[in-house]
C-alpha positions as CSV (number, residue, x, y, z in Angstrom):
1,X,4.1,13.0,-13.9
2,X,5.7,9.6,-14.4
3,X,4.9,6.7,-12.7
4,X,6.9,3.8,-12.9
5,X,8.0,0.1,-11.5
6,X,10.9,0.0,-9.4
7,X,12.9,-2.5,-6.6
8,X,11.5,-2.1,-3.1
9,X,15.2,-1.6,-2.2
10,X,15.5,1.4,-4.9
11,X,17.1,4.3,-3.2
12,X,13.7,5.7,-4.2
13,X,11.6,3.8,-3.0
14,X,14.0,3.5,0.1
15,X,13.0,7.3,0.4
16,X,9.6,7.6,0.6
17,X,9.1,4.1,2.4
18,X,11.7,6.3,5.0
19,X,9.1,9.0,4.9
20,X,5.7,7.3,4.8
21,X,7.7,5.3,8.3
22,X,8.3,8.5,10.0
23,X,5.0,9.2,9.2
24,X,3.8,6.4,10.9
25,X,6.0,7.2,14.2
26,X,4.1,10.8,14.2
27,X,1.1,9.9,13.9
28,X,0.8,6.5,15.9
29,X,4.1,6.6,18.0
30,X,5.8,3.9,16.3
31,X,6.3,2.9,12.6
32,X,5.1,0.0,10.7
33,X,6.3,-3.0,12.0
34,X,5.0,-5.5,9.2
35,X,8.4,-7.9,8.0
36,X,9.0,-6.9,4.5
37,X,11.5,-8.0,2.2
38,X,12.1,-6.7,-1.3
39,X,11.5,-10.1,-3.0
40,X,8.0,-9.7,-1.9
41,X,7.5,-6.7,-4.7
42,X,8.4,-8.4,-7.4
43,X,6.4,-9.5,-10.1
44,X,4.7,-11.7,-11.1
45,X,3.9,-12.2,-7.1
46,X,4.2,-8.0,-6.7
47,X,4.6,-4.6,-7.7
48,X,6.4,-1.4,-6.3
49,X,5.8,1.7,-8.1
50,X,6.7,5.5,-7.5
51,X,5.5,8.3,-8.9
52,X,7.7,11.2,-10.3
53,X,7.2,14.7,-10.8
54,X,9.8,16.9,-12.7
55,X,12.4,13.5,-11.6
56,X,11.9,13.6,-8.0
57,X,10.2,10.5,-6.2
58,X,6.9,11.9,-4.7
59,X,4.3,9.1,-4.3
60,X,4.9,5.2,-4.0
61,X,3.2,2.2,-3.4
62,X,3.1,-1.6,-3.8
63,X,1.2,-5.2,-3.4
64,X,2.6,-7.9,-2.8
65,X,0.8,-11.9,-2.9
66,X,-0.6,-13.3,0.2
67,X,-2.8,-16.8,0.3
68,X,-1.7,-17.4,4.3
69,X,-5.4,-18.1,5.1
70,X,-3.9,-18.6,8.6
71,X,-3.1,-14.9,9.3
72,X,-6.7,-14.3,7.7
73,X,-5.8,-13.9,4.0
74,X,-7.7,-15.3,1.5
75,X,-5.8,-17.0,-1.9
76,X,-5.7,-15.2,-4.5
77,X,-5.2,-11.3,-2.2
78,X,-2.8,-8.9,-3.2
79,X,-2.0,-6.4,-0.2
80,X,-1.2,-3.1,-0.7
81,X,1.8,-1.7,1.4
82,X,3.6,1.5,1.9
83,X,0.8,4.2,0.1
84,X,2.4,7.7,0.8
85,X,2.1,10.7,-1.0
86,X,5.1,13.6,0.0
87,X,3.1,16.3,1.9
88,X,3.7,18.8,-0.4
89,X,2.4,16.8,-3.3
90,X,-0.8,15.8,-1.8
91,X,-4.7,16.6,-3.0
92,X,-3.3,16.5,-6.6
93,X,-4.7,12.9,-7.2
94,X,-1.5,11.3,-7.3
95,X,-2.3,8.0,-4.7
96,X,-5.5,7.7,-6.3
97,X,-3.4,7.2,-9.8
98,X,-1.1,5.3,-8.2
99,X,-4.0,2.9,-6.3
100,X,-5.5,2.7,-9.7
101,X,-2.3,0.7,-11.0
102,X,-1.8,-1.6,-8.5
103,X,-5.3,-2.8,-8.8
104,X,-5.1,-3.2,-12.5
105,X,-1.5,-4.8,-11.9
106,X,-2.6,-7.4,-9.4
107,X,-5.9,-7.9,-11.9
108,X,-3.5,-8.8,-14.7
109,X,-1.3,-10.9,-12.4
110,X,-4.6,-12.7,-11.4
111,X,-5.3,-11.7,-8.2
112,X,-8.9,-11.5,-6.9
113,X,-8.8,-9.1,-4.1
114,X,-7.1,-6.3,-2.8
115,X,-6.5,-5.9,0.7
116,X,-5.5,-3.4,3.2
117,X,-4.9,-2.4,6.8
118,X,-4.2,1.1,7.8
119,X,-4.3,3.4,11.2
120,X,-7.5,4.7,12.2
121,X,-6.4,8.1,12.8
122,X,-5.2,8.3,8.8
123,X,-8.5,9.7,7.7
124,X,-7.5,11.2,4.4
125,X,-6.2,7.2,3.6
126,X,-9.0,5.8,5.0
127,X,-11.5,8.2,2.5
128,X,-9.2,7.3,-0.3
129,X,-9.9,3.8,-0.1
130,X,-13.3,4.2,0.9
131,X,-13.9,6.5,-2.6
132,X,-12.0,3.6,-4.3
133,X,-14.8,1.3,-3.8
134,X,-12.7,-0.5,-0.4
135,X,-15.3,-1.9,1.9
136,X,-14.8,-2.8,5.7
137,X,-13.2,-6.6,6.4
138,X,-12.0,-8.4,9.4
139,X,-8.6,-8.0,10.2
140,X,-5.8,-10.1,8.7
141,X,-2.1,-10.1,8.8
142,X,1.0,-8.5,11.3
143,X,-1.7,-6.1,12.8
144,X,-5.1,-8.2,13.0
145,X,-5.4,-8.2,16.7
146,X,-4.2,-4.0,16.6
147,X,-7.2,-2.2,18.4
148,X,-6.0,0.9,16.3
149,X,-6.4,-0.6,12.7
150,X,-8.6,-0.6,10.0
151,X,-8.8,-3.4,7.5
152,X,-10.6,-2.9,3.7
153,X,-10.9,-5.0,0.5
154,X,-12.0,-4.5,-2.3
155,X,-12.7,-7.3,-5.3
156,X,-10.6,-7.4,-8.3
């Protein structure tokens, strides 16, 4: 497996961020809503990354720089967007390996925390994070008033 950097707008990452929002629809009823722009991923302020197995795009996420204390960010957070693993490559460790690089990526870029929201009902995300050493925070963000979402951070 290959995981590599990429363009948010990559056909690629175009793909699975396609997926992981269909995803979203099933399993809350409407897809993530969050404005982002491809500019956001890219470094030094971001990173988008997919994972490839035998060439075909099967895992992706990215971070991207936030300091807008107003919508409950701190400065110096990274915030990681659009984790999704293909169904039939899950339980093989591949978002764990592809959490793993963010972090260190935001780390290098001098970030001090990572932060993330996800859906309640999204229990294998939410035990990823939580085995990643994510803690509970208050919410932040598009969805910090959203009854149904779960906010974590975790010190870089």
């Amino acid at each position: 497996m290959e995981i590599i950097p990429i363009a948010f707008d990559h056909p690629d990452a175009v793909k699975l961020s396609d997926e992981a929002q269909a995803e979203y629809l099933k399993r809350f009823g409407h897809d993530d809503l969050t404005p982002l722009r491809p500019s956001y991923f890219d470094p030094p302020l971001g990173l988008f990354l997919v994972a490839y197995r035998d060439g075909a795009p099967v895992a992706s996420g990215g971070w991207r720089a936030q300091d807008m204390v107003a919508e409950g960010y701190e400065g110096g957070d990274a915030e990681l967007k659009r984790m999704f693993v293909v169904p039939e490559a899950r339980g093989r460790g591949l978002a764990r390996r592809v959490l793993a690089e963010l972090e260190e990526s935001a780390r290098r870029a001098g970030r001090v925390r990572m932060v993330l929201e996800t859906g309640d009902v999204l229990a294998e995300a939410v035990g990823l994070y939580r085995s990643s050493g994510y803690v509970p925070t208050t919410g932040f963000g598009f969805y910090r008033d959203h009854p149904d979402s779960t906010f974590f951070q975790k010190p870089l």
